[in-house]
C-alpha positions as CSV (number, residue, x, y, z in Angstrom):
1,X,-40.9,-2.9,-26.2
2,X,-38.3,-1.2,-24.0
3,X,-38.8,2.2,-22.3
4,X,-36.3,3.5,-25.0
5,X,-37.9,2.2,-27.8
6,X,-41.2,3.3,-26.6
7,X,-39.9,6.9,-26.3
8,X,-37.9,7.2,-29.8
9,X,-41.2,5.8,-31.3
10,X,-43.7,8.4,-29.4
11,X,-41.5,11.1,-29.9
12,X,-41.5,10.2,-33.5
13,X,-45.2,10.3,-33.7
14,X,-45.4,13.9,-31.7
15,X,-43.0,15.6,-34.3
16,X,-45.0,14.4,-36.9
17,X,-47.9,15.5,-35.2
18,X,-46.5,19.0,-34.6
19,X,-46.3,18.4,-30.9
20,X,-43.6,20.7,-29.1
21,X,-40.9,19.6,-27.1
22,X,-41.9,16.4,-28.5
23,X,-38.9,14.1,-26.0
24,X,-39.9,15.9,-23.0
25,X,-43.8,15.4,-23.8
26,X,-42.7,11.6,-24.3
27,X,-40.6,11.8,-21.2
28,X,-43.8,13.0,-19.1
29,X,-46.2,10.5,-20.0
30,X,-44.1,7.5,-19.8
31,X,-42.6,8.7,-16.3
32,X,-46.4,8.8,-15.3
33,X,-47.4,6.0,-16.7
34,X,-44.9,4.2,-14.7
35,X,-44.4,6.4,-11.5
36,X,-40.9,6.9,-11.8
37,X,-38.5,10.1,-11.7
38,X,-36.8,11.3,-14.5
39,X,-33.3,9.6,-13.3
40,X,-35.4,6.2,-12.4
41,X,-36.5,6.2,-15.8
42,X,-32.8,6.7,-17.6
43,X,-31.5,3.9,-15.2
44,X,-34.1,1.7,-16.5
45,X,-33.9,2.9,-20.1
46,X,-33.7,-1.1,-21.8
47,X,-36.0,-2.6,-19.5
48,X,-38.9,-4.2,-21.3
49,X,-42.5,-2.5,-20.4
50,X,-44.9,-5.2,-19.4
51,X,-47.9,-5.8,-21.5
52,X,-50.3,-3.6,-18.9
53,X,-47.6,-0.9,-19.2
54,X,-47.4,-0.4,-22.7
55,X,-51.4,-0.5,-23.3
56,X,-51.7,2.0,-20.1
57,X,-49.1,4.2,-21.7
58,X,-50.1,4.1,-25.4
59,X,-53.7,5.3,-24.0
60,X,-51.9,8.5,-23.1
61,X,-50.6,8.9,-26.3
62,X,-53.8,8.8,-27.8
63,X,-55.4,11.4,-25.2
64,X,-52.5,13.6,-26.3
65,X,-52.5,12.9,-30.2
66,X,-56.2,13.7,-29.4
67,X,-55.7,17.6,-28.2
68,X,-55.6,16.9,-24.6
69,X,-52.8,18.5,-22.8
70,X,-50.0,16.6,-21.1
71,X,-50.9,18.3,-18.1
72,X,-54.1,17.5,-17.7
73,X,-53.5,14.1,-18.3
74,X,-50.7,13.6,-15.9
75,X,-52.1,16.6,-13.4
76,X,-48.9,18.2,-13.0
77,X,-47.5,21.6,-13.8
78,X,-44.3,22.8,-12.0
79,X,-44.2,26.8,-11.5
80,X,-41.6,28.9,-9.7
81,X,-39.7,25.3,-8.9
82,X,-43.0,23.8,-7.1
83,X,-45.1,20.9,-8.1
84,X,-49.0,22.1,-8.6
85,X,-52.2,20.0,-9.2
86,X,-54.1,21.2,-12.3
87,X,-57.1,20.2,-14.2
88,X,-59.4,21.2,-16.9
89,X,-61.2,23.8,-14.5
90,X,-57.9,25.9,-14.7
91,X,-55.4,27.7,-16.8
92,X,-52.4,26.5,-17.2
93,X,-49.5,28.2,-15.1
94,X,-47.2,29.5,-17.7
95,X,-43.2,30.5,-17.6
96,X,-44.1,34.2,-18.3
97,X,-46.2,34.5,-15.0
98,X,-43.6,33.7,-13.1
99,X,-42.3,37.5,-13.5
100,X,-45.7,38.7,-11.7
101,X,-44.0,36.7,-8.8
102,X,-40.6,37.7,-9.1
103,X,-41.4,41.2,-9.1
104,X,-44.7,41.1,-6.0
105,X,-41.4,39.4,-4.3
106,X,-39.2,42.5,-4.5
107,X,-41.8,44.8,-3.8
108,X,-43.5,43.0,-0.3
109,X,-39.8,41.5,0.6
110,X,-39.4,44.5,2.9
111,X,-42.9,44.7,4.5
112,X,-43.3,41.8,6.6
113,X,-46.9,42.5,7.2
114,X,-47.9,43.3,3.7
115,X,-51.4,42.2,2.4
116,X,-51.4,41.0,-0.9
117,X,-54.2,39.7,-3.3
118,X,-54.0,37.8,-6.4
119,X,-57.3,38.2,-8.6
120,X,-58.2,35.1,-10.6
121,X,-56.0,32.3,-8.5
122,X,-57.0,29.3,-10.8
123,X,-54.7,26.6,-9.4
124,X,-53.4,29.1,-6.9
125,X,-49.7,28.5,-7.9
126,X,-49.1,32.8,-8.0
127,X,-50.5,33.2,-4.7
128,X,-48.6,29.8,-2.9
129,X,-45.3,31.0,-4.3
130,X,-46.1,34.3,-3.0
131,X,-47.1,32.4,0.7
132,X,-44.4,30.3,0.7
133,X,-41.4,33.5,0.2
134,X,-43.2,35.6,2.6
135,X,-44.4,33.7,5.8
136,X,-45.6,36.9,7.3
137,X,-47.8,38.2,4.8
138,X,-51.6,38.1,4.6
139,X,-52.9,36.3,1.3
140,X,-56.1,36.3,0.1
141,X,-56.7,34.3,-3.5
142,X,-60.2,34.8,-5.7
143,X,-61.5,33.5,-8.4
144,X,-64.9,33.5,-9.9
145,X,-65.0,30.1,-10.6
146,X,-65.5,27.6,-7.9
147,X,-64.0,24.5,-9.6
148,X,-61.3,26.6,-9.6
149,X,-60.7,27.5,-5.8
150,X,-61.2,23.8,-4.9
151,X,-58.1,23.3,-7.0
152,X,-56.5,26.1,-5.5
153,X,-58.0,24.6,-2.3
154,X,-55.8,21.4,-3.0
155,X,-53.2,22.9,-4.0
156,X,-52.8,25.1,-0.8
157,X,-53.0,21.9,1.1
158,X,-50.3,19.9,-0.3
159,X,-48.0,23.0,0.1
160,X,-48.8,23.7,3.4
161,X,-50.2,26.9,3.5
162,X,-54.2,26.6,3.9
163,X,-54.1,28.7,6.4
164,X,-52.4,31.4,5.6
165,X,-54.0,32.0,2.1
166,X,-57.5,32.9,2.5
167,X,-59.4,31.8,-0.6
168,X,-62.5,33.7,-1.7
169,X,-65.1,32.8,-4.2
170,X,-66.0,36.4,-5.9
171,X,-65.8,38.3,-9.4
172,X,-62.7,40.9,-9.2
173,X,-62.3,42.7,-6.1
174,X,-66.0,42.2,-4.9
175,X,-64.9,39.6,-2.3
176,X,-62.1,41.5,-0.7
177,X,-62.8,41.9,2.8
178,X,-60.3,44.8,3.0
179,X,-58.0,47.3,0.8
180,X,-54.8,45.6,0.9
181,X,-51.3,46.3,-0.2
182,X,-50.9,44.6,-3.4
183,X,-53.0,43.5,-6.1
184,X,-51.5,40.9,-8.1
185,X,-53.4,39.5,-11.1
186,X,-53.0,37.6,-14.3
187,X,-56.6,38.1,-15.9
188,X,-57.9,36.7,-19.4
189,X,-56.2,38.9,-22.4
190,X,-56.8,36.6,-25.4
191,X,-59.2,38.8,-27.9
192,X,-62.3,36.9,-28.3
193,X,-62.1,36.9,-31.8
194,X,-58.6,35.7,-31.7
195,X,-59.2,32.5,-29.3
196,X,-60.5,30.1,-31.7
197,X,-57.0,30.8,-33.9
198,X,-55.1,31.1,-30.8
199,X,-56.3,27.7,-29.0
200,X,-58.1,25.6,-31.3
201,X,-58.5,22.1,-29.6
202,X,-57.2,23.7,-26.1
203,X,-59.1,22.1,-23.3
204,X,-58.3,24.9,-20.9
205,X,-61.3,26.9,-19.6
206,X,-62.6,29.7,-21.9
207,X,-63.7,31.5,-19.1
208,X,-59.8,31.7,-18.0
209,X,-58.9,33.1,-21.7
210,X,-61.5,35.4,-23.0
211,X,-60.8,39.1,-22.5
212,X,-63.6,40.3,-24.1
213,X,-63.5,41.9,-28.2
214,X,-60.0,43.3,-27.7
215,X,-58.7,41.2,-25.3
216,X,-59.1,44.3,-22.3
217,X,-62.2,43.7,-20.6
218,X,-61.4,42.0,-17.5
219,X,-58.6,44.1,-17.4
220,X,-60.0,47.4,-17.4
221,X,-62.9,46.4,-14.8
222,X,-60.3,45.0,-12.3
223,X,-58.6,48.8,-12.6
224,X,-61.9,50.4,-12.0
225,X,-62.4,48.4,-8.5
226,X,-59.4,49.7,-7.4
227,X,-60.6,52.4,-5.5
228,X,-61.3,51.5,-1.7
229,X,-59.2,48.2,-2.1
230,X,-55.9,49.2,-3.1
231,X,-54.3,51.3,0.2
232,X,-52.8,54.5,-0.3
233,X,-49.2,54.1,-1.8
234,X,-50.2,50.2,-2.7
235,X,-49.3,48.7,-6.0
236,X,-50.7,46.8,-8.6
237,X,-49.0,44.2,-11.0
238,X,-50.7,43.1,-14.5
239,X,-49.9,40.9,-17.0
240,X,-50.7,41.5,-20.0
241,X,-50.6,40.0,-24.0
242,X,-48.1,41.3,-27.2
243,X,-49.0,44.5,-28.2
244,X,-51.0,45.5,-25.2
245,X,-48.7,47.8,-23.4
246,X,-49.8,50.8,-24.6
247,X,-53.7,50.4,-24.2
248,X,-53.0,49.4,-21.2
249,X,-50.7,52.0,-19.6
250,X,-52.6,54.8,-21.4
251,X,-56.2,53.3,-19.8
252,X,-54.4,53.5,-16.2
253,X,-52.5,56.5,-16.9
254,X,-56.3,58.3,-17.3
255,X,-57.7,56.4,-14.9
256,X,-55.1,57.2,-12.1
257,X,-53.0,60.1,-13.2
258,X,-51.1,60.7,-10.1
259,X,-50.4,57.1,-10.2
260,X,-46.8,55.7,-11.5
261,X,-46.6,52.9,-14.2
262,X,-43.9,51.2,-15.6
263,X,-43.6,47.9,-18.0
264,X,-41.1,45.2,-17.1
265,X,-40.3,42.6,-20.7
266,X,-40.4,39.2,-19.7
267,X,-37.4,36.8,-20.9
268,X,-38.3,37.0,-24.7
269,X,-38.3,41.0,-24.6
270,X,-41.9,40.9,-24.9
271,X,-43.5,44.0,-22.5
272,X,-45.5,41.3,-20.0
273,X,-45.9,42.7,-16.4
274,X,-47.3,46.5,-15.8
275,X,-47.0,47.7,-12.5
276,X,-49.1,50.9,-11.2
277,X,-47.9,52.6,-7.8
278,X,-50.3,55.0,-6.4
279,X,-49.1,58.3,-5.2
């Protein structure tokens, strides 16, 4: 079988498995099957796959066919155009979070000594994007979970920033040493109710999905630490789930009523990133 025909036949067998971006899934787990880039593998498109090859590569298939996501099985997620390490101890870095970087970005570019935390870290791939755009800034990354940090751990070490992102094992804020000037977080917002529909064979951690009955709790108990962590005029950016802007803003909004909020739609219009600005 030649890498072509192994990839029209797999790609066959995802679409009729209801498996999205079927090619590119194909793509993935042939290129890491065989360790070879997306150009090496188009260059070598009618070479024949040895007999080691095919059975290696077939057992991927399986593991995928079988609920297992391609990035677990290959370990590899790429976020804000960096490779990360991921496994089943974290989420899954999605597009949409990249906005909660994109917008931390425009508001520490201008303070070179900003302090920044990102609640929740998983793989740490918010936090290293944030550490590698600003080299003067202080990071600190938690997480509850320490399977978790020792991914983040990894991850901080293959992009070179170890030690500059100081990684804390805590619930919320509780292990922040100091108020800083940003709080940056992507917490669980799945409804609890709603996860079994949402991700019925997903291997990711629950722990990383499960917002509580509607889909607020962490949220809402992050916001109530703020006080004594976030610095006078500091800012905190949340993303949250469809159809949870206006819980959300009105929660903050009586929580902190000097405070300013606004809601910034992510690239499919949907209302993903809130940002709170104490005043």
């Amino acid at each position: 079988m030649t890498l072509k025909q192994a990839l029209n036949r797999t790609r066959e067998i995802f679409v009729a498995n209801n498996i999205a971006d079927a090619r590119l899934e194909s793509e993935l787990l042939l290129r890491h099957t065989l360790n070879i880039s997306q150009t090496q593998l188009y260059i070598d498109i009618n070479q024949e796959l040895s007999p080691e090859q095919e059975k290696a590569f077939w057992h991927l298939v399986k593991r995928r066919l079988n609920g297992e996501p391609t990035v677990y099985i290959t370990g590899h997620r790429e976020f804000y155009g960096l490779d990360f390490y991921v496994d089943p101890n974290v989420l899954i870095p999605r597009p949409e979070s990249e906005l909660l970087v994109e917008k931390a970005l425009k508001l520490a570019q201008h303070q070179p000594g900003v302090t920044i935390a990102e609640i929740g870290t998983g793989c740490g791939a918010i936090a290293i994007s944030l550490a590698l755009n600003l080299p003067q800034a202080k990071i600190y990354a938690t997480d509850i979970s320490a399977p978790a940090l020792k991914v983040a751990r990894a991850n901080c070490q293959k992009h070179g920033v170890l030690n500059r992102v100081r990684l804390l094992l805590g619930d919320m804020l509780d292990s922040l040493p100091q108020p800083v000037d940003l709080i940056v977080a992507n917490l669980p917002y799945v409804k609890e109710s709603e996860l079994l529909a949402q991700f019925p064979v997903s291997s990711e951690p629950r722990l990383a999905l499960n917002g509580g009955p509607d889909g607020l709790e962490r949220i809402r108990q992050l916001c109530r630490q703020l006080n004594g962590k976030l610095r006078p005029e500091g800012y905190l950016l949340l993303e949250i789930g469809q159809g949870q802007e206006t819980a959300v803003t009105t929660f903050l909004s009586n929580l902190l009523p000097s405070a300013e909020i606004e809601v910034t739609p992510d690239l499919s219009g949907i209302d993903r990133v809130v940002s709170l600005h104490l005043t």
